[in-house]
N, C-alpha and C positions, 0 to 999 in steps of 0.2 A: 506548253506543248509537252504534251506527258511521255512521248517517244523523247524527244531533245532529253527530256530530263534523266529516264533512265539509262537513256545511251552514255548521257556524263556521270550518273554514279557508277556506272562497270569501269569508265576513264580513268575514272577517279580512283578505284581499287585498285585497278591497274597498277596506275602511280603509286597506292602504297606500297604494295607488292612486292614492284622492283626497288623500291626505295629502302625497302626492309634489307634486301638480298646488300645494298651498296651500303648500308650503314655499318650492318654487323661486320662487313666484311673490311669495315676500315676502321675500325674500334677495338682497339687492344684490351679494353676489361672486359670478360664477358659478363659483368654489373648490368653493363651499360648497354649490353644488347639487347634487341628488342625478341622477347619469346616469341615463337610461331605460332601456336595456340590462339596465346594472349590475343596478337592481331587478327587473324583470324576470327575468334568471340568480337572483337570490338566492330569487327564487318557485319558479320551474324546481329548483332544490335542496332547496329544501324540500319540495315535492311529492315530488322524487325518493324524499328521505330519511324523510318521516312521512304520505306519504299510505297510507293503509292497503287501498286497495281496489287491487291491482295491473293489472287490466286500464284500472282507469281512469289510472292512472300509470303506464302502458304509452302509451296514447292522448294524454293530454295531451302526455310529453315526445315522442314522437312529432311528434305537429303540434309543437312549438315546435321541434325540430331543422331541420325543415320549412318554418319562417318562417312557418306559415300565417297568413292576413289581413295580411298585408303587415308581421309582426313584426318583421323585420330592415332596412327600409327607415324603419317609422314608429317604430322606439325608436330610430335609429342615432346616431352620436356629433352629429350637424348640428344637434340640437331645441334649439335659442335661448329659444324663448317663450313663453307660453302658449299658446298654442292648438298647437304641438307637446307642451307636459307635457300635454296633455288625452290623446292620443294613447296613453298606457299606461293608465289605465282605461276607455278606450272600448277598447283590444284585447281588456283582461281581460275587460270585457263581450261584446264577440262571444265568446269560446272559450269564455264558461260558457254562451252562450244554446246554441253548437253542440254542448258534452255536454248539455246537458238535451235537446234534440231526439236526437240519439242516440242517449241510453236512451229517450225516447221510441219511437224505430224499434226498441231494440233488445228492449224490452218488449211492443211488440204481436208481437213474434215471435216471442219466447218463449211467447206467454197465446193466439198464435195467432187475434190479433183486430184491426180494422184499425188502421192508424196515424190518431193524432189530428190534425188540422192542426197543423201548424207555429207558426201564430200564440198559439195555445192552449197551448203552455210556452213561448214564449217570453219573458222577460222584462225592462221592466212591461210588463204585457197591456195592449192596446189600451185596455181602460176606467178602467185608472188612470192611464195617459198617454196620451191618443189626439193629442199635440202631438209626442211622441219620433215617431210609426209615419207613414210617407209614403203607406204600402197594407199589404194584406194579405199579402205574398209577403215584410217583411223589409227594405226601403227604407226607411232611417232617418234625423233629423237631426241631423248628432252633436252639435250644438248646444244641442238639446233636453235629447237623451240626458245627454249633460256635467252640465247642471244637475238634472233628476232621478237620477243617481249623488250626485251632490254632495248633492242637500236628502236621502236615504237616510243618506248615509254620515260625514256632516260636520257639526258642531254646528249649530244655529240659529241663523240671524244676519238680517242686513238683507239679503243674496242670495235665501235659501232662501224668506223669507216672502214675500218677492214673485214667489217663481220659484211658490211655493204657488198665492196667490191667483190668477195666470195661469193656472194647470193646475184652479182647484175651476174658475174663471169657464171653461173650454172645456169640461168636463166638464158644468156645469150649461148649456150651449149644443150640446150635442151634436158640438161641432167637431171637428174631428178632419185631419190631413195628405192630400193626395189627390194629391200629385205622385207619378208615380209616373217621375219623371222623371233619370236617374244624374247629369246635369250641375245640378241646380239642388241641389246643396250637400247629397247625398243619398247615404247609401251603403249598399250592398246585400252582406251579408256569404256570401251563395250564388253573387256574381261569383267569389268567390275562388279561385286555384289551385287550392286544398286544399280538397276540401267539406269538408260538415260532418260526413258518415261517419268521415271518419279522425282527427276530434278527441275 
């Protein structure tokens, strides 16, 4: 099943992702830590070499030659600390959220019917995180974001459970982000050079 499969290599990157963010972050040489780049290329290769859908591994390595969403700036050799190792699963999250909206555009054209909003494949949708989303147009808090990757992708611990109960208690409050504002710690991944057409 060629959906099954490429649903489990996004899982899969996923996982390295955050796995990167929990290594370096508990590894006292930085020898021993893993570069952002580096991992990153080793994704870009493997897509290159085992993604099976070639127009989508046309688009991905595309946009990554491209830098898009600020890839070559925000994995560069400079990333010291955590909240720069955050910075490689929150890339790999904007460039999956930008193919799913893609084939979204690129299915209402095919089927000849309108396109859905944007917010409605994106992913988490606003009602299972409505603390990740700042509005409706894609304004996020990578803050937010960071730890719902992380309680997804990364075992159970004393992070995740509290990162929980904060997201059921907004959710059972109806709360939800409403800056819609680029400077208050908020990033909007449609500023970006590269839309999300060409990912």
């Amino acid at each position: 099943d060629a959906m099954g499969y490429t649903c489990g290599l996004w899982y899969l990157f996923h996982i390295v992702t955050v796995g990167v963010v929990e290594w370096n972050s508990h590894t006292a040489s930085a020898s021993h830590r893993f570069p952002l780049e580096e991992v990153a290329d080793h994704i870009a290769d493997y897509i290159e070499e085992f993604f099976g859908c070639a127009e989508c591994r046309h688009h991905f390595l595309a946009a990554y030659e491209a830098c898009a969403f600020h890839r070559c700036h925000r994995l560069g050799e400079n990333t010291a600390d955590d909240t720069d190792w955050k910075q490689l699963p929150l890339w790999l999250w904007e460039t999956h959220n930008a193919v799913n909206v893609r084939l979204m555009k690129e299915r209402a054209a095919r089927e000849g019917t309108p396109e859905v909003e944007r917010k409605l494949v994106e992913w988490p949708s606003r009602e299972a995180c409505p603390l990740c989303w700042k509005d409706d147009i894609g304004w996020y808090d990578p803050d937010v974001v960071w730890k719902y990757l992380r309680m997804e992708y990364w075992p159970d611990d004393a992070e995740t459970r509290s990162f929980r109960e904060e997201l059921l208690e907004s959710i059972k409050s109806g709360g939800s982000g409403t800056s819609t504002n680029p400077e208050a710690g908020s990033t909007n991944p449609e500023a970006e050079v590269l839309s999300t057409d060409s990912v």
